[in-house]
PDB file as gemmi writes it, atoms N, CA and C in Angstrom:
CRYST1    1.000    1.000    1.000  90.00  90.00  90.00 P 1                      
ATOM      1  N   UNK A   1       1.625  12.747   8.596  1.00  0.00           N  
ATOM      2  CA  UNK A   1       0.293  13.221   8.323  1.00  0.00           C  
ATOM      3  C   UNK A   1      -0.622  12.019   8.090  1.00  0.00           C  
ATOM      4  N   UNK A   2      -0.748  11.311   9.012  1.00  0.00           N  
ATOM      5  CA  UNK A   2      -1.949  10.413   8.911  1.00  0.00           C  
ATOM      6  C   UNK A   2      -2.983  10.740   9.028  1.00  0.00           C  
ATOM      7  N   UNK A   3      -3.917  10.274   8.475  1.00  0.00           N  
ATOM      8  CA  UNK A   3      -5.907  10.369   8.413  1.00  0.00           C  
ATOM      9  C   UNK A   3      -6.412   9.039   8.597  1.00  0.00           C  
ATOM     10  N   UNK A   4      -7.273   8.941   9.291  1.00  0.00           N  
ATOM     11  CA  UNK A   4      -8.016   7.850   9.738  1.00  0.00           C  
ATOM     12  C   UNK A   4      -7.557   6.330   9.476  1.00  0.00           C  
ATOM     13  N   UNK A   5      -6.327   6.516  10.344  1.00  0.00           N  
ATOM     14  CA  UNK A   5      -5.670   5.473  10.510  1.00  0.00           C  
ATOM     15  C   UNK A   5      -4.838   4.891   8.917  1.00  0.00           C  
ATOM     16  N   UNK A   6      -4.963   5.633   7.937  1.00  0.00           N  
ATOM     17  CA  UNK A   6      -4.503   4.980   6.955  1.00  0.00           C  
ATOM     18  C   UNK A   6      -2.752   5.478   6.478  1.00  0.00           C  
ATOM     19  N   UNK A   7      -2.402   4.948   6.367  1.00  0.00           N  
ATOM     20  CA  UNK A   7      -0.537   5.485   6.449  1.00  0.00           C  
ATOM     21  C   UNK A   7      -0.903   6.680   4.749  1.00  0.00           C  
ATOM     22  N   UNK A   8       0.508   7.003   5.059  1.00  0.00           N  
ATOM     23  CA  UNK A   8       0.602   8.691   4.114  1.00  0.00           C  
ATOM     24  C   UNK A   8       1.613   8.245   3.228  1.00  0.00           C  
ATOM     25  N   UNK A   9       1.776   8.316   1.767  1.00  0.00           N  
ATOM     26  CA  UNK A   9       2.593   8.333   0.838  1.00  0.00           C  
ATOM     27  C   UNK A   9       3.498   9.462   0.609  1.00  0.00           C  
ATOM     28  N   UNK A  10       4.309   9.320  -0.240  1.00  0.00           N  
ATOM     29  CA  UNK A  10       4.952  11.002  -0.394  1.00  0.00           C  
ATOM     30  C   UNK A  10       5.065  11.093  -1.652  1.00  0.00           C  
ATOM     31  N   UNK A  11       4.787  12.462  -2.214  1.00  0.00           N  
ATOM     32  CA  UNK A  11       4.567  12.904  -3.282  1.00  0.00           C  
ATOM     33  C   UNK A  11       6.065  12.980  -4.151  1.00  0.00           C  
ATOM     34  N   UNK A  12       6.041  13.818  -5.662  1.00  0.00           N  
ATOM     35  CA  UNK A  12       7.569  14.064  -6.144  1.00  0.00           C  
ATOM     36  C   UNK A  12       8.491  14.877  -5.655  1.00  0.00           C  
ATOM     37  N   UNK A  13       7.569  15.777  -4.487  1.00  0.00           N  
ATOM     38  CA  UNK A  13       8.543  16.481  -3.821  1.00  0.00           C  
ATOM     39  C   UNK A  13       8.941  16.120  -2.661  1.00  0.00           C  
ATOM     40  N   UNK A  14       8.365  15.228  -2.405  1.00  0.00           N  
ATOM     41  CA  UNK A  14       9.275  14.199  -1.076  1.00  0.00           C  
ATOM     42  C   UNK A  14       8.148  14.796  -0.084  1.00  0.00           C  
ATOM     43  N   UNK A  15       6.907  15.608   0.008  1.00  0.00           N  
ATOM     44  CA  UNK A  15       5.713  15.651   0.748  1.00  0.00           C  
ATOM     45  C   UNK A  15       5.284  14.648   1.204  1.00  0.00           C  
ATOM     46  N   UNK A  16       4.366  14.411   2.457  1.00  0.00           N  
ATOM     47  CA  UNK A  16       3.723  13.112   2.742  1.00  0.00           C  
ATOM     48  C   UNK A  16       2.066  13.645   2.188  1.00  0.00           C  
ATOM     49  N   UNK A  17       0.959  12.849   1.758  1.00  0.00           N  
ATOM     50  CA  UNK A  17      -0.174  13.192   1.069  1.00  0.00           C  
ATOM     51  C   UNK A  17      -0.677  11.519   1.544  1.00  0.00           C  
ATOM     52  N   UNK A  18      -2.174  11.885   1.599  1.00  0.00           N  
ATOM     53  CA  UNK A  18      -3.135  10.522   2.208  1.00  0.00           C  
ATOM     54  C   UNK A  18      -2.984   9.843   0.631  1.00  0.00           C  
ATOM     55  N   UNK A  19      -3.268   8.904   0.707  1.00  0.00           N  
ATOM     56  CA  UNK A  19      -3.405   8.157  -0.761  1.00  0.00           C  
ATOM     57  C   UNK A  19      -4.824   7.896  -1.080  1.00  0.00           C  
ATOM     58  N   UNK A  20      -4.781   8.122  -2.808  1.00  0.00           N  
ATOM     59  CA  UNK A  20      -6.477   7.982  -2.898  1.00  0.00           C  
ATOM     60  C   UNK A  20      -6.798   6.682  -2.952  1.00  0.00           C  
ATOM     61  N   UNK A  21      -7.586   5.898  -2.341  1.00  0.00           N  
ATOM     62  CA  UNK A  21      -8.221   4.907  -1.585  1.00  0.00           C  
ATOM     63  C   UNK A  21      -9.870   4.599  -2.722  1.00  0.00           C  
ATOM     64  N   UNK A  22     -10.643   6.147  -3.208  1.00  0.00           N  
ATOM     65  CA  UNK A  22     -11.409   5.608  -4.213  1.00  0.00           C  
ATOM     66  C   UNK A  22     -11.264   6.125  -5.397  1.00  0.00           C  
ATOM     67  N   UNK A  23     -11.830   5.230  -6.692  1.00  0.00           N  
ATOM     68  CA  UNK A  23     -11.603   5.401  -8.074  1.00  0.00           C  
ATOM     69  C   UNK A  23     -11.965   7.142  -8.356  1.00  0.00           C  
ATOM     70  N   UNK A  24     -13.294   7.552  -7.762  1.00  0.00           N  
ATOM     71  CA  UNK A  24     -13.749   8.115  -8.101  1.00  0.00           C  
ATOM     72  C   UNK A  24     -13.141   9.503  -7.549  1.00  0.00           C  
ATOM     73  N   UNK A  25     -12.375   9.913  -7.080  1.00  0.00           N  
ATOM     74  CA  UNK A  25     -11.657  10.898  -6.027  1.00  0.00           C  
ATOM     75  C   UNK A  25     -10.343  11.088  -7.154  1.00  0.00           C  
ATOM     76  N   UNK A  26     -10.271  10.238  -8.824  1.00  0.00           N  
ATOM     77  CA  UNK A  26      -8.953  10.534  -9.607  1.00  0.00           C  
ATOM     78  C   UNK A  26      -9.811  11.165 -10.386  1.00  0.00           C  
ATOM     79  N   UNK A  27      -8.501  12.383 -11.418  1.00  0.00           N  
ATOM     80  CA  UNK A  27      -9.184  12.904 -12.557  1.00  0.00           C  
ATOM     81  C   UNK A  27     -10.000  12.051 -13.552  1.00  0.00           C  
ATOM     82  N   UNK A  28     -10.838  12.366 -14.798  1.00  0.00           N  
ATOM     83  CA  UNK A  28     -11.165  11.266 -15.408  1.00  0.00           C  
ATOM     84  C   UNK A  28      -9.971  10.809 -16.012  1.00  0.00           C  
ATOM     85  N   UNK A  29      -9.206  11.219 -16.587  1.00  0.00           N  
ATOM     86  CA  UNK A  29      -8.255  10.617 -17.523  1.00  0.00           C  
ATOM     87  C   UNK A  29      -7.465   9.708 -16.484  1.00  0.00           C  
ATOM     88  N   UNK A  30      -7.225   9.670 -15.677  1.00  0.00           N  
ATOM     89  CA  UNK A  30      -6.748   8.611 -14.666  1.00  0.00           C  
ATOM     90  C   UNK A  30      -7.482   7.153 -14.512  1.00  0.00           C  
ATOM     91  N   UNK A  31      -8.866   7.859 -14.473  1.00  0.00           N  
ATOM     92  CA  UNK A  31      -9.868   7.071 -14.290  1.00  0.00           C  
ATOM     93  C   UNK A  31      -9.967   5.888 -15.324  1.00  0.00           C  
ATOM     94  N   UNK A  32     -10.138   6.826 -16.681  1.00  0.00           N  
ATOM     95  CA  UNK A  32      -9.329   5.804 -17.511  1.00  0.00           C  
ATOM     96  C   UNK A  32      -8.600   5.281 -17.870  1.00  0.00           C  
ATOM     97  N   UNK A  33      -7.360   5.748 -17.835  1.00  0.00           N  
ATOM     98  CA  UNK A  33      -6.277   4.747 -17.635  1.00  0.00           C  
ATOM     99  C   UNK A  33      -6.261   3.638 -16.582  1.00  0.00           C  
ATOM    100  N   UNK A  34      -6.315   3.923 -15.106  1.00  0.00           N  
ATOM    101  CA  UNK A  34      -6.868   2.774 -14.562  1.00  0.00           C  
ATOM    102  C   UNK A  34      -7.840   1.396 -14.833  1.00  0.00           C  
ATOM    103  N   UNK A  35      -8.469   2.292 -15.936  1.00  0.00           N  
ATOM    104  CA  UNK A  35      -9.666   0.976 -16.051  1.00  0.00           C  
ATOM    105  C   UNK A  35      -9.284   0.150 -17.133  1.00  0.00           C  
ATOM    106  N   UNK A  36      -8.145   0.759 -18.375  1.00  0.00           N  
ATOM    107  CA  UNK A  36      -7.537   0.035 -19.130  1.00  0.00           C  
ATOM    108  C   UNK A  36      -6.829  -1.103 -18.646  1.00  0.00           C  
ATOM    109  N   UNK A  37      -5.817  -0.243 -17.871  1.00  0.00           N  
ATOM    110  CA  UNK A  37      -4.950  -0.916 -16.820  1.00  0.00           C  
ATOM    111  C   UNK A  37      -5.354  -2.680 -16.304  1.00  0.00           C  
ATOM    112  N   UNK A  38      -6.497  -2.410 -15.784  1.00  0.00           N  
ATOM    113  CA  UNK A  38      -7.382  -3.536 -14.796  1.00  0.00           C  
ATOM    114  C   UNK A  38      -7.976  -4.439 -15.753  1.00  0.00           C  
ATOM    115  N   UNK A  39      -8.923  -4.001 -17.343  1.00  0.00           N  
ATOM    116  CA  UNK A  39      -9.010  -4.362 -18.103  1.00  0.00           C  
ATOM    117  C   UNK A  39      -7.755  -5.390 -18.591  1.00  0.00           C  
ATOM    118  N   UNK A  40      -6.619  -4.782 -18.831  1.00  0.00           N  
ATOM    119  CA  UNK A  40      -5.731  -5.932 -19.001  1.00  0.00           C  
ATOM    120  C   UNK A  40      -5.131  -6.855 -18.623  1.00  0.00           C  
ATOM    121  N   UNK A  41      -5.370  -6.540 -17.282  1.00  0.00           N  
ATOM    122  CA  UNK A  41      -4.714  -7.288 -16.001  1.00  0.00           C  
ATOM    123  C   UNK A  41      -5.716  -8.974 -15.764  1.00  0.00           C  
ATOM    124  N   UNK A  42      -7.389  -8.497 -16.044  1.00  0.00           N  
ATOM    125  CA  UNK A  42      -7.917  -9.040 -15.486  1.00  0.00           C  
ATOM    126  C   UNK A  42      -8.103  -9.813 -17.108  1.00  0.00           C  
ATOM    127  N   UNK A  43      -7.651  -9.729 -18.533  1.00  0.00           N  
ATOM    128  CA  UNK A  43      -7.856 -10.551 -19.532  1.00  0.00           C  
ATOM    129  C   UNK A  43      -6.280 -11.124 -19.489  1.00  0.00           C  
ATOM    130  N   UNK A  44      -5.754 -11.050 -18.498  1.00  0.00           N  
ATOM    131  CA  UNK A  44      -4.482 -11.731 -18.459  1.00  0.00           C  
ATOM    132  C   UNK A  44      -3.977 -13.040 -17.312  1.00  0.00           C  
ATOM    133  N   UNK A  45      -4.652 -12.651 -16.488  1.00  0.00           N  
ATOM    134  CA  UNK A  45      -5.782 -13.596 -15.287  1.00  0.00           C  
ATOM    135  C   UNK A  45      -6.500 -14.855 -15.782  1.00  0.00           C  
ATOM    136  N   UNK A  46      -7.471 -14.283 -16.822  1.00  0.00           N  
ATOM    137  CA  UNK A  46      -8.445 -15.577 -17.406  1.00  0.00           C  
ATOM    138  C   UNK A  46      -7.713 -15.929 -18.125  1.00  0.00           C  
ATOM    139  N   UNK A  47      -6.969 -15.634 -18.875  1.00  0.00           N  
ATOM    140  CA  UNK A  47      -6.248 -16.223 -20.177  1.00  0.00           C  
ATOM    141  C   UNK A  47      -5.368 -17.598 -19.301  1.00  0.00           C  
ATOM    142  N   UNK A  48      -5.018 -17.532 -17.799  1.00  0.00           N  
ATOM    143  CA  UNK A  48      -4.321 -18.515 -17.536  1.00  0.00           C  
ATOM    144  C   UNK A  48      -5.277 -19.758 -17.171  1.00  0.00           C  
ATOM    145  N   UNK A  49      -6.333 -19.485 -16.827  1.00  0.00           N  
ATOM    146  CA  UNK A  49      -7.069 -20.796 -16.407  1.00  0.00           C  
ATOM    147  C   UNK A  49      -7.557 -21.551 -17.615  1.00  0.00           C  
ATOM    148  N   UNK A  50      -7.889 -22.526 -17.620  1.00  0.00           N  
ATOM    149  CA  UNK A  50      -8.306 -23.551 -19.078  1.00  0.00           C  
ATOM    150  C   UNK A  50      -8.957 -24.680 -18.220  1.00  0.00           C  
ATOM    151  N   UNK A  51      -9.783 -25.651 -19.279  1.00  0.00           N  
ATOM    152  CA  UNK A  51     -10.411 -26.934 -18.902  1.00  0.00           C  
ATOM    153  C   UNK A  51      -9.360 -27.904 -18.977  1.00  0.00           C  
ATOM    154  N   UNK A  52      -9.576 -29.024 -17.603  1.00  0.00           N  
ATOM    155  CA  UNK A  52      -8.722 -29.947 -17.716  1.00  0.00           C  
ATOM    156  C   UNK A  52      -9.459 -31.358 -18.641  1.00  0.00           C  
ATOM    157  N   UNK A  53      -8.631 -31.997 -18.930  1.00  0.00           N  
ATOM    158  CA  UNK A  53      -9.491 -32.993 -19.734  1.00  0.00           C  
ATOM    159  C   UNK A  53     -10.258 -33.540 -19.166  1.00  0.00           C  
ATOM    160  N   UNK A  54     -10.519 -33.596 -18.048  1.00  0.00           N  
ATOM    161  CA  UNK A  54     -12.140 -34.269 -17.276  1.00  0.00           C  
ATOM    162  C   UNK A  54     -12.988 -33.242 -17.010  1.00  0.00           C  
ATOM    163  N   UNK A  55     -13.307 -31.948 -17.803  1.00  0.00           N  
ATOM    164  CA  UNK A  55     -13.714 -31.260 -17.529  1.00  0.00           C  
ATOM    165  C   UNK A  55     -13.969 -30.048 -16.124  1.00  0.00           C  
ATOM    166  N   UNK A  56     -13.092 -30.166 -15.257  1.00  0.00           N  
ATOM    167  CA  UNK A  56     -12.553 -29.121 -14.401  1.00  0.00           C  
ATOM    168  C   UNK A  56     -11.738 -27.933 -14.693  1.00  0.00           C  
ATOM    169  N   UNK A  57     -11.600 -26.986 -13.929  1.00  0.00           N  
ATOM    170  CA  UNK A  57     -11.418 -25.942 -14.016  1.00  0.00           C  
ATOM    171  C   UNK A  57      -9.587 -25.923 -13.605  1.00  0.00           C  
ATOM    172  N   UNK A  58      -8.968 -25.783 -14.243  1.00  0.00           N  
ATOM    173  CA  UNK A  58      -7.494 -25.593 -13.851  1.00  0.00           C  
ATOM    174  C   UNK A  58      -6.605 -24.235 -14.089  1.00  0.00           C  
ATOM    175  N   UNK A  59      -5.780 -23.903 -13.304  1.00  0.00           N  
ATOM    176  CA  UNK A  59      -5.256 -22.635 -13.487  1.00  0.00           C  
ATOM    177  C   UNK A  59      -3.339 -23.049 -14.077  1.00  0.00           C  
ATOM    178  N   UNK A  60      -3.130 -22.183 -15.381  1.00  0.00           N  
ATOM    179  CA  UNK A  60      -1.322 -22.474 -15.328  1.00  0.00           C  
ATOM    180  C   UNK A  60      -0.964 -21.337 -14.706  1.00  0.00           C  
ATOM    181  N   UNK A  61       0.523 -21.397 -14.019  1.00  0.00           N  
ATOM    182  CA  UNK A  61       0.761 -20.290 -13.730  1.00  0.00           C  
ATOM    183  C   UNK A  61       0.326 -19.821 -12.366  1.00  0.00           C  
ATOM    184  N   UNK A  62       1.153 -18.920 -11.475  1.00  0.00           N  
ATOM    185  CA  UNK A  62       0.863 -18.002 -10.542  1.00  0.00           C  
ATOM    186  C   UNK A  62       0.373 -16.643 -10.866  1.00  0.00           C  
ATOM    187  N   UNK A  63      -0.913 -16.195 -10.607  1.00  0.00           N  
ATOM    188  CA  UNK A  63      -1.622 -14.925 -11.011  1.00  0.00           C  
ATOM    189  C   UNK A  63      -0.278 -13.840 -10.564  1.00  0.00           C  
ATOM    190  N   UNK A  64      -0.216 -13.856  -9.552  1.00  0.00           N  
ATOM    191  CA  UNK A  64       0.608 -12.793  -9.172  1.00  0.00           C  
ATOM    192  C   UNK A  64       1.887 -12.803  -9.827  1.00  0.00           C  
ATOM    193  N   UNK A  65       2.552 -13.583 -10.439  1.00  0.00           N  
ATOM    194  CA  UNK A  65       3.968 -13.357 -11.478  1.00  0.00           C  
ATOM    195  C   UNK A  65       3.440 -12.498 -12.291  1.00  0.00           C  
ATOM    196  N   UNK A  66       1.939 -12.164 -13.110  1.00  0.00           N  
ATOM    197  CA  UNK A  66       2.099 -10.700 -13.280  1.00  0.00           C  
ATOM    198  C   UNK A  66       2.370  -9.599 -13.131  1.00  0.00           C  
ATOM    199  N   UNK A  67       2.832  -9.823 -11.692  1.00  0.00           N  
ATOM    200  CA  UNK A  67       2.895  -8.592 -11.060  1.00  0.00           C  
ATOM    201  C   UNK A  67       4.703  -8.178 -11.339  1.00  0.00           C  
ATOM    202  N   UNK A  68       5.256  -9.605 -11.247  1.00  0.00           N  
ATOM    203  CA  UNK A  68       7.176  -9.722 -11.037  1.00  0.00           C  
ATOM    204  C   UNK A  68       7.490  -8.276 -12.364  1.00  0.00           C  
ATOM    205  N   UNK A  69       8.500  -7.875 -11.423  1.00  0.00           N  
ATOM    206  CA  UNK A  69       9.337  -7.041 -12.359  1.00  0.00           C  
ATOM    207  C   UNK A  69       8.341  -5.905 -12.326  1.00  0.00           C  
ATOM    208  N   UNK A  70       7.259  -5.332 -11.649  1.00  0.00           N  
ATOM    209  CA  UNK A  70       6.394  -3.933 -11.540  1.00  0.00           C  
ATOM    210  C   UNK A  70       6.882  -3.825  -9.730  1.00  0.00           C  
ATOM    211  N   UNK A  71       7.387  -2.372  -9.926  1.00  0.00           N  
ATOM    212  CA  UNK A  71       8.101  -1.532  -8.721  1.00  0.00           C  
ATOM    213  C   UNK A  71       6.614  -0.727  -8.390  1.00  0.00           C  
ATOM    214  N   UNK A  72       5.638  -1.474  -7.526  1.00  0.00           N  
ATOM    215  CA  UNK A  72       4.574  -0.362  -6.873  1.00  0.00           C  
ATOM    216  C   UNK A  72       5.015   0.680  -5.983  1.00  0.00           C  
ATOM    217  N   UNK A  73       6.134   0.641  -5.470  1.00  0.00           N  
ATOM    218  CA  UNK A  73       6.593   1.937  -4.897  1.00  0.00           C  
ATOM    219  C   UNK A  73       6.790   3.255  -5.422  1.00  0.00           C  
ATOM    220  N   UNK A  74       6.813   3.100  -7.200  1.00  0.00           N  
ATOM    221  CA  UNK A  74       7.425   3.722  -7.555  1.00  0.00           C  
ATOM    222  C   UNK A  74       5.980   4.369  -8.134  1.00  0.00           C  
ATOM    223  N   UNK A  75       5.893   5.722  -7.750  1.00  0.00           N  
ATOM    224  CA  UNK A  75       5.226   7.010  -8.583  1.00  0.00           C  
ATOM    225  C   UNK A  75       5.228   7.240 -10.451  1.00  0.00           C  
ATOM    226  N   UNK A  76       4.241   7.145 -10.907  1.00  0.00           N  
ATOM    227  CA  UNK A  76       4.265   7.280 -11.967  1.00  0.00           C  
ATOM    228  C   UNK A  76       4.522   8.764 -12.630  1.00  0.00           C  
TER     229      UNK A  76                                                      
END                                                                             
């Protein structure tokens, strides 16, 4: 069941379903949780960059090792 070219997920009953693509298309309570979600993600992001002692901008760390050890396949 594809729609405009975008591939189909499958639901808990093993259904295929389009995936929602905008924020605004989730319940609110999703909505908020998502935005917590991103909220933390994105104060976990800045928290790695710092000033180098000549005053430049330096990053520790790979952003995306936040991600290590989270299964996006997996349905909440």
């Amino acid at each position: 069941m594809a729609t405009k070219g975008r591939s189909t997920v499958a639901d808990e009953s093993g259904e295929e379903c389009a995936p929602i693509d905008r924020l605004k298309d989730l319940p609110e309570v999703h909505q908020r949780c998502y935005a917590e979600i991103m909220d933390e993600l994105k104060a976990k992001v800045l928290a790695m960059y710092g000033r180098s002692r000549h005053g430049g901008i330096m990053i520790r760390g790979v952003p995306s090792s936040l991600l290590d050890g989270v299964d996006l396949m997996t349905t909440s």
